[in-house]
C-alpha positions in Angstrom: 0.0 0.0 0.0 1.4 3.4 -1.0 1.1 6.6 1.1 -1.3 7.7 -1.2 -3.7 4.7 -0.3 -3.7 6.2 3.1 -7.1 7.4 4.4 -8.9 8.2 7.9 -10.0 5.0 9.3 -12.6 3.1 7.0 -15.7 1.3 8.7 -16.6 -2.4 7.0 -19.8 -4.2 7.6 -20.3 -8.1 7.7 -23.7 -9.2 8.8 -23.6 -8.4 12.3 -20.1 -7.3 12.8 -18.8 -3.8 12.0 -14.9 -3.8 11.8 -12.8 -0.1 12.0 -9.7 0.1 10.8 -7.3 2.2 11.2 -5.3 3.6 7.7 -2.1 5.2 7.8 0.1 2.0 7.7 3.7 3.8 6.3 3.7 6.1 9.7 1.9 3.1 11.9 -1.4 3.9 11.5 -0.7 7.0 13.9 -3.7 9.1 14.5 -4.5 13.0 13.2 -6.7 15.9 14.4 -9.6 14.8 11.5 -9.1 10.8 12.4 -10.8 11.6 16.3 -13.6 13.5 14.3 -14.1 10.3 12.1 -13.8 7.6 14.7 -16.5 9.8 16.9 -19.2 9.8 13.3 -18.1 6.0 13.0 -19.1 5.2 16.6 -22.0 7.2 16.2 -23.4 5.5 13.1 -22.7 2.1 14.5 -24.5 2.5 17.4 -27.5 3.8 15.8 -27.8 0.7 13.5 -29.7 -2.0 15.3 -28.2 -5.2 12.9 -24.6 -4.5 14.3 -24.1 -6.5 17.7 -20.4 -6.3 17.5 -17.3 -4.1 16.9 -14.0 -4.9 15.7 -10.8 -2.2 15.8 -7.8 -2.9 14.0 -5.3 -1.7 11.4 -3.5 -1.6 8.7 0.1 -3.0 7.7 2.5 -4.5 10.6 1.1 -2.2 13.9 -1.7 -1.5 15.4 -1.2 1.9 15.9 1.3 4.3 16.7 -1.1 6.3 19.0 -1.4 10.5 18.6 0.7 12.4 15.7 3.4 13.5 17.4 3.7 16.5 15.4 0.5 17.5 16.7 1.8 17.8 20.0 4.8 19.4 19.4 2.8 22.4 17.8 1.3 22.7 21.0 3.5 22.3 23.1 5.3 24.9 21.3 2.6 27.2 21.5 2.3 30.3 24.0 -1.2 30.2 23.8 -3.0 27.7 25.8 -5.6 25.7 23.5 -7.5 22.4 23.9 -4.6 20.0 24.3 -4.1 16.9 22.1 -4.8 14.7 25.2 -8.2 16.0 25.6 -9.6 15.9 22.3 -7.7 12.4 22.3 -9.9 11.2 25.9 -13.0 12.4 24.2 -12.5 9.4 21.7 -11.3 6.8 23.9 -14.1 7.6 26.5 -16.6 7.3 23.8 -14.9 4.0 22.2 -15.3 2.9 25.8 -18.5 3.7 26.3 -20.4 1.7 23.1 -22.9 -0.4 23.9 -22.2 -3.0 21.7 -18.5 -5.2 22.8 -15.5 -4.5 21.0 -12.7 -6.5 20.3 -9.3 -4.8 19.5 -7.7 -6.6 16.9 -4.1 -6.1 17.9 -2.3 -6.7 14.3 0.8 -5.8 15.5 2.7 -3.1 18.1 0.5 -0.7 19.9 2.0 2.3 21.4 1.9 5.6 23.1 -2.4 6.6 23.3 -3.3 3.3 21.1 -2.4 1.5 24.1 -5.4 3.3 26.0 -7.6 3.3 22.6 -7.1 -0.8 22.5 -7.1 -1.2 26.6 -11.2 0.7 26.0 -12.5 -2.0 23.9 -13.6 -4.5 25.8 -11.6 -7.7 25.1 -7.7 -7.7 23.2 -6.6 -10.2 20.6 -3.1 -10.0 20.0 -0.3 -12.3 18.0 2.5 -13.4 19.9 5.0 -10.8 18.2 2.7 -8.0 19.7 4.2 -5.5 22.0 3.8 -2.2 23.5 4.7 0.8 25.3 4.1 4.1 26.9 6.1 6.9 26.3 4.7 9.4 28.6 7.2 9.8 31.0 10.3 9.9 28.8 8.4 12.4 26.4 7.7 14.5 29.4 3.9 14.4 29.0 1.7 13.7 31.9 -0.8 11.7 30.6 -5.0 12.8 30.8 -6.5 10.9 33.6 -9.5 9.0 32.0 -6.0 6.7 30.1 -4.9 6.5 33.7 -8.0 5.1 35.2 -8.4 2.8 33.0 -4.9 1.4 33.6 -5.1 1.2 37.3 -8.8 -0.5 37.1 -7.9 -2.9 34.0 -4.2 -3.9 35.0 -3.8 -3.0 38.7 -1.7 -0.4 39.9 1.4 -2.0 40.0 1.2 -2.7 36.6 -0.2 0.9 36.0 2.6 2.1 37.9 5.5 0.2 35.7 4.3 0.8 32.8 4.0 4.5 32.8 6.9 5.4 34.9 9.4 3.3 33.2 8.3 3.7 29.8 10.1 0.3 29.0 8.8 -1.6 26.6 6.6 -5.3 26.7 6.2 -8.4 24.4 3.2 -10.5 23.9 4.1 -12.8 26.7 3.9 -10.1 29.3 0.9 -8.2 27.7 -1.0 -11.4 28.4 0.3 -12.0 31.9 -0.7 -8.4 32.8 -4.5 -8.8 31.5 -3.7 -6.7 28.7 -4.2 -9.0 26.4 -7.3 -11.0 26.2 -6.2 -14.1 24.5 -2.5 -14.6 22.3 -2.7 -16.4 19.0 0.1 -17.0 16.5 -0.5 -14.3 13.3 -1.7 -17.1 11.8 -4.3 -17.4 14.0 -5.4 -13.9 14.5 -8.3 -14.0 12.2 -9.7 -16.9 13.3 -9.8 -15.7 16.9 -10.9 -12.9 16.7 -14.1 -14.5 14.1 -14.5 -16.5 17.2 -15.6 -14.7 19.7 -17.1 -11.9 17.8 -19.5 -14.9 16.4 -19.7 -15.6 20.3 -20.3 -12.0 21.0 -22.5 -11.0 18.1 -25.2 -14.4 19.0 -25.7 -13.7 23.0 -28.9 -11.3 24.2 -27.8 -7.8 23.0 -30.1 -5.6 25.7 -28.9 -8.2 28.7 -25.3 -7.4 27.2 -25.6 -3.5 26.7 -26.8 -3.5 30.2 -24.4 -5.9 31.8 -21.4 -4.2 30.2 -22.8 -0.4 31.9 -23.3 -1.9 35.3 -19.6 -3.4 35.2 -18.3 0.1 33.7 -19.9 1.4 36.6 -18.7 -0.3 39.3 -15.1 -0.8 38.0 -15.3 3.3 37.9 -16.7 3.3 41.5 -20.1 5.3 40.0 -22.5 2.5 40.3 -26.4 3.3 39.7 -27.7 0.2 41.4 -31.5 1.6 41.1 -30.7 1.6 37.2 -28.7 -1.8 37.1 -31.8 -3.2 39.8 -34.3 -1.8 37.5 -32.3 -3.3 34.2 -32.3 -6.7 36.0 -35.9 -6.9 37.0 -37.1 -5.8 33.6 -34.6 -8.7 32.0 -36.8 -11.3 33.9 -39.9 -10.2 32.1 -38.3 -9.3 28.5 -38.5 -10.9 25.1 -34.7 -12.2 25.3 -34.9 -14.5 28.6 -38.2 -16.2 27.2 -36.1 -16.9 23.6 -33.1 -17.5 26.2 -35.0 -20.1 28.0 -36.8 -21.6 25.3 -33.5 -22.2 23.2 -32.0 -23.8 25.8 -35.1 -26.2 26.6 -34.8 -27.3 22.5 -31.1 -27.6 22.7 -30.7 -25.2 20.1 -28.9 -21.8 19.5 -31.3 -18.7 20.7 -32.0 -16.0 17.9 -31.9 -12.7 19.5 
């Protein structure tokens, strides 16, 4: 692929999955001011259409992604005028990644560094090959990094983990990604496809609603904001909706349910 095949990143539909990818493989598929505003339409438009129960992130080439232009900092940071910073605009997408309803599965094609690493720790589950690595840069770049990526490093991989990672800046292979929680599951590259197909099949055939809610209330808690009237009130009306009865009557007939 030449530089001029490069794009923003490109949404694909398959039946029930929808699959972003990210498009800038000659500099790592490293993210631009005008790629946040077309992830945020993408998300949008996926979760407004009912058929897609799933969502896959990936990218192009031999990384995952690089994380924010760099460039783009610098001309801030350069800046004597105080403006919204790169980090912010940056949280805005990574929140809202975080915060479909649908699950997500990062497909991790390759190295994921600097904000990716916070962009792939939002989806809910991580598929990565075992030549995957990462790292974050923060400290050795001099950045002090926006608090919603912090969060989510201290409540998905502990703060000891949180703690190395950002402080050191060192760098981690596969092996370690997986023994951290940061990745979900390790498959050779040869594999990749075929788990990630897996469990978005997995993903995209269980009760959406019961899902959507499930996946707020454990947001929620893990985030210490925990509406338990709204997570009571989602689980009493689960016990009288159309996807337990379907639930229950699949499994009576030994047969898939069809949500």
């Amino acid at each position: 692929m030449s530089e001029t095949d490069a794009s923003p990143p490109i949404l694909e539909r398959q039946g029930a999955r929808a699959t972003i990818r990210l498009n800038r493989p000659k500099h790592l598929n490293h993210l631009q001011a005008d790629d946040l505003d077309v992830l945020l339409k993408l998300f949008a438009e996926i979760e407004a259409d009912p058929a897609l129960r799933v969502l896959v992130l990936t990218g192009t080439g031999r990384a995952f992604s690089a994380g924010y232009d760099l460039n783009s900092v610098a001309e801030r940071a350069a800046s004597t005028v105080e403006q919204r910073s790169a980090g912010s605009a940056f949280e805005v997408v990574v929140n809202r990644l975080e915060d479909i309803g649908i699950p997500t599965i990062c497909r991790l094609n390759g190295g994921v560094y600097g904000g990716s690493t916070d962009l792939a720790l939002a989806c809910d589950f991580r598929i990565g090959t075992d030549t995957s690595e990462m790292f974050m840069p923060a400290a050795r770049l001099g950045l002090h990094y926006y608090k919603g990526g912090i969060a989510r490093y201290v409540t998905r991989l502990g703060l000891d983990n949180a703690k190395r990672l950002f402080l050191t800046a060192e760098k981690i292979g596969a092996v370690e990604m997986l023994r951290i929680g940061y990745l979900t599951a390790m498959v050779p590259p040869e594999a990749l496809d075929e788990e990630v197909d897996r469990l978005a099949t997995v993903l995209a055939g269980n009760a959406p609603v019961a899902m959507r809610g499930m996946k707020r209330t454990i947001h929620e808690i893990a985030r210490g904001e925990l509406d338990a009237e709204a997570a009571d009130r989602r689980h009493r009306d689960s016990m009288r909706g159309d996807e337990i009865k379907e639930g229950i009557r699949a499994f009576s007939e030994k047969r898939p349910p069809k949500f």
